[in-house]
N, C-alpha and C positions, 0 to 999 in steps of 0.2 A: 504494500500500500504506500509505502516510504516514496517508493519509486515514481509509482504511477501521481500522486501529491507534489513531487517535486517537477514531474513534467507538464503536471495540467497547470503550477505556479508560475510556468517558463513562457508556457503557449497566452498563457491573460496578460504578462505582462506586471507579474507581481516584481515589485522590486527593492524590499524590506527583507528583515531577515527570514527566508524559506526556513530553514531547520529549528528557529523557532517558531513559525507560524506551524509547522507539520507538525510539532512537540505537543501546541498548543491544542490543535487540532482532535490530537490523536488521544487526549488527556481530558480532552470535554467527552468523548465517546465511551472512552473507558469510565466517567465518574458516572456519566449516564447508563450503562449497560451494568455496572456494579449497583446503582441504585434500581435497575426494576428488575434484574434480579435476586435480589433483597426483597423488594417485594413482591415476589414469588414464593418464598419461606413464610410459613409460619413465625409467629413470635420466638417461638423455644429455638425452631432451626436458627435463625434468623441470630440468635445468639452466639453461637456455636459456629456459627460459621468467619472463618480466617484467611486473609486474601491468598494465601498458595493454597486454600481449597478454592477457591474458583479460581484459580488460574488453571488447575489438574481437571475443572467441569467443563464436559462438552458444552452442557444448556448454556451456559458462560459464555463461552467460545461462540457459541451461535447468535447469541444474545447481540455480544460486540460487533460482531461483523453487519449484526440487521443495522445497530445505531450506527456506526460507522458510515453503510449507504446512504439508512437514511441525514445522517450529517449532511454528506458527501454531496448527497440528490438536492439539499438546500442550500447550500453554498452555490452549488451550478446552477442552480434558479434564479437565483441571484444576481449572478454574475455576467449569465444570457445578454441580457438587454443593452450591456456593456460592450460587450465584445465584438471585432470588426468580424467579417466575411471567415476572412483566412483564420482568424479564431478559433472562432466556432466548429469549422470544416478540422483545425490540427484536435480539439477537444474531442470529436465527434469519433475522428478516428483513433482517436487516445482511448476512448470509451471503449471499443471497442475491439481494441486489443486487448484490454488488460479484463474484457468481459470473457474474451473468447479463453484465454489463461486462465481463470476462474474456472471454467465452463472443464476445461483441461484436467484442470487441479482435484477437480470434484469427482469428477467420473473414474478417475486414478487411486483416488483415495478410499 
């Protein structure tokens, strides 16, 4: 995801610091995917539960990667109405590379 952030950074025209904007980025997903997974738990789980147990939980794991798109999917909404021609056409096909990787990664796994 690092990768595919620092390119879609390159093709808008970001031009602040990327690896803490992708730090930042990647750190609201995770508080968000830690918080509604939490509430997913009962109280008592909910207790009991310690951040290298969800890091070792798949539902965790699945959880991050939903917020993450859906992050990802709000930022590029965003961002749309900004961006010139050739933009949009490098993002589009950025998308869709790093979809078809995924798509790759999944069926492998």
């Amino acid at each position: 995801m690092k990768e595919f952030l620092e390119k879609l950074l390159t093709i808008i025209g970001y031009n602040d610091d990327k690896d803490a904007f992708i730090s930042d980025f990647i750190a609201v997903c995770a508080q968000k995917t830690l918080f509604d997974y939490l509430n997913t738990l009962s109280e008592e789980e909910g207790k009991l539960v310690t951040q290298e147990m969800l890091l070792a939980n798949d539902e965790y794991a699945k959880l991050f990667q939903k917020n993450l798109t859906e992050q990802l999917e709000s930022y590029l909404e965003e961002m749309m109405p900004i961006l010139s021609d050739e933009q949009l056409e490098s993002v589009d096909a950025l998308v869709k590379t790093f979809a078809s990787q995924d798509a790759s990664a999944s069926s492998s796994a």
